[in-house]
Residue, then its C-alpha position, 0 to 999 in steps of 0.5 A: x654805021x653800026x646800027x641803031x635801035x629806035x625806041x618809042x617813048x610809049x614803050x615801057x622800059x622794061x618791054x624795051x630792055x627784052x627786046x634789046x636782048x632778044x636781038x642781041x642774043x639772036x643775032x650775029x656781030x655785024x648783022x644790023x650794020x646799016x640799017x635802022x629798026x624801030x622797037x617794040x618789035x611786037 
């Protein structure tokens, strides 16, 4: 499994968005093989 982000419908979209590129940005290919992480991540 590559990694799935869950997003809650109360999350605005655009709060959604950065986080998705936060964690893109920051992150190394592979590192959330496996796992399953729930957003927003404030």
């Amino acid at each position: 499994m590559p990694g799935v982000f869950e997003v809650s419908r109360a999350v605005v979209v655009r709060t959604a968005i950065e986080d998705i590129v936060l964690l893109t940005e920051c992150s190394s290919p592979g590192e959330w093989e496996g796992q399953v992480r729930y957003l927003p991540l404030r």
